[in-house]
C-alpha positions in Angstrom: 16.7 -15.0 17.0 15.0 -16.6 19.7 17.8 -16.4 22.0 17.9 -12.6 21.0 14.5 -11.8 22.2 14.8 -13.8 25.5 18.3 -11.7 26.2 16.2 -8.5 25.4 13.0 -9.2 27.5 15.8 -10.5 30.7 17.6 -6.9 30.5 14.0 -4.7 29.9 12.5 -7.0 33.0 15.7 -6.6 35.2 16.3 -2.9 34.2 12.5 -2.0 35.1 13.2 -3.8 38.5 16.7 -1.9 39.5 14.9 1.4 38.4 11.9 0.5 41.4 14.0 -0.5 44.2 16.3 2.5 44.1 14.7 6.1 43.8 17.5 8.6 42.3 17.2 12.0 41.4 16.3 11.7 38.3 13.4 8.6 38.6 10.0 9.8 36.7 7.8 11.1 38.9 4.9 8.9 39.9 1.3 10.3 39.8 0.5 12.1 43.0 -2.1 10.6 45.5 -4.1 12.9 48.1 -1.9 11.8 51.0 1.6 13.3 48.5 -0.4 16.2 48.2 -1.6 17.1 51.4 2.5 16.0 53.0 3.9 18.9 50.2 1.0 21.3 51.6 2.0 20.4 55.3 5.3 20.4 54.5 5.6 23.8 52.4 3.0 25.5 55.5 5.9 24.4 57.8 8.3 26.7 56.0 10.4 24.3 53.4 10.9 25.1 50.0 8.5 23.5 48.0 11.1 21.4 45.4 12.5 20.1 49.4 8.8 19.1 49.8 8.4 17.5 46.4 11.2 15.5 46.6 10.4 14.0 50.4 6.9 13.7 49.7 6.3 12.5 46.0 9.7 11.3 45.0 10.6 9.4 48.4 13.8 11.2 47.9 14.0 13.5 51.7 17.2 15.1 52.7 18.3 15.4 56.4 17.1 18.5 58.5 20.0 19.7 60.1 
C-alpha cells in the first residue's frame, strides 16, 4: 500500500512538472495579468486576429509572422 501511494504521488509530481515546462495547445489557460492584457490589446490594435494574440500573449504559444 505504501509503495502504492509513493508510485502515485512520483507520477502526479512528475506529470505536473512535464505539463509546466512545455506549453501545447491545449495547456489550461493561466489567469491573465495587466501586462497579458495590455500585449493582446497592442497586439489585436496592430491588426492580428485576436485568438493569434491570445495565444502569443497569454498562452506563450506565438506563431511565426511571415
Amino acid at each position: 500500500m505504501i509503495t502504492a501511494s509513493v508510485f502515485m504521488f512520483g507520477l502526479l509530481v512528475g506529470g505536473a512538472s512535464a505539463t509546466a515546462s512545455s506549453p501545447a495547445k491545449d495547456a489550461p489557460v493561466p489567469g491573465i495579468t495587466e501586462e497579458m492584457a495590455r500585449c493582446v490589446y497592442e497586439c489585436t490594435s496592430g491588426g492580428q486576429s485576436h485568438t493569434v494574440c491570445w495565444n502569443c500573449c497569454v498562452r506563450n504559444i506565438c506563431e511565426l509572422a511571415e
